[in-house]
N, CA and C atoms as a LAMMPS dump frame, in Angstrom:
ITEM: TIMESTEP
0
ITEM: NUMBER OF ATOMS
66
ITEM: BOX BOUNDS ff ff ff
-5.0000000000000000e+02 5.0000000000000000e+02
-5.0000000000000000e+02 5.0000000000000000e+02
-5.0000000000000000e+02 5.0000000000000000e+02
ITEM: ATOMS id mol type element x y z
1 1 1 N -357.445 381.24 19.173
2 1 2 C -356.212 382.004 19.377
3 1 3 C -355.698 382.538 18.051
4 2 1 N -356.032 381.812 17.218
5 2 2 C -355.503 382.211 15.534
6 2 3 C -356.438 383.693 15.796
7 3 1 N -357.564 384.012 15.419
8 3 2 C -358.021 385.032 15.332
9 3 3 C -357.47 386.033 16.048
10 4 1 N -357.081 385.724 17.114
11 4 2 C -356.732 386.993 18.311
12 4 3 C -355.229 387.165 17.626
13 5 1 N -354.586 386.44 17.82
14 5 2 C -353.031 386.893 16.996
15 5 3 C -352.817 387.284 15.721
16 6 1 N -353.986 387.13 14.845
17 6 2 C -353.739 387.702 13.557
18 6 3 C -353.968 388.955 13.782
19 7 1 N -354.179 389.602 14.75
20 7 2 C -354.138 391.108 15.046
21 7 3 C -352.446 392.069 15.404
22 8 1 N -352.085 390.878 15.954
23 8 2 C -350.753 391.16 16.315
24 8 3 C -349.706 390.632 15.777
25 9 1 N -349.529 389.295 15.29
26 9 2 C -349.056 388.616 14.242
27 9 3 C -349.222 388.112 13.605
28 10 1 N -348.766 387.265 12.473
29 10 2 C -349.228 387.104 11.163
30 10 3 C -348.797 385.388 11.89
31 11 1 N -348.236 384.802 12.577
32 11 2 C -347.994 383.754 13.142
33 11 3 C -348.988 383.335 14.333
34 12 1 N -348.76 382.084 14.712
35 12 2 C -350.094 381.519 15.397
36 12 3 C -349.069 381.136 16.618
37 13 1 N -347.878 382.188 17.093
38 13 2 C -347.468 382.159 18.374
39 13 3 C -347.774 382.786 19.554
40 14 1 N -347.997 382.261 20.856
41 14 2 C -348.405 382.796 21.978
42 14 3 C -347.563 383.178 22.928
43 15 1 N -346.792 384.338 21.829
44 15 2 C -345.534 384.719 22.752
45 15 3 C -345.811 385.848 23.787
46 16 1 N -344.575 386.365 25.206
47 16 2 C -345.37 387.266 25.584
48 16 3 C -345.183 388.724 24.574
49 17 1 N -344.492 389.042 23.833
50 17 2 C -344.088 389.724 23.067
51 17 3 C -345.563 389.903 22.402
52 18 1 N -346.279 389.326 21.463
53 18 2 C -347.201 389.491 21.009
54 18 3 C -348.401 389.463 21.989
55 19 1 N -348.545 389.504 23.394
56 19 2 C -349.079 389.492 24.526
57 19 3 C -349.477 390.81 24.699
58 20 1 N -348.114 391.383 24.528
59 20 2 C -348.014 392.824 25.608
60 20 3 C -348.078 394.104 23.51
61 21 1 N -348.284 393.474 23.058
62 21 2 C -348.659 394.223 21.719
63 21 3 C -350.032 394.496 21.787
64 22 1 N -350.755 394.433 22.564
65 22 2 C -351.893 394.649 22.393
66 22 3 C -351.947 396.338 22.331
């Protein structure tokens, strides 16, 4: 999950906010 969110955030949260940033 780190890898996939360092695309969208610089944090290792699985928000839906950074969800729908794709």
């Amino acid at each position: 999950s780190l890898k996939n969110n360092k695309k969208y955030a610089p944090t290792e949260a699985a928000t839906p906010a950074t969800l729908h940033q794709r």
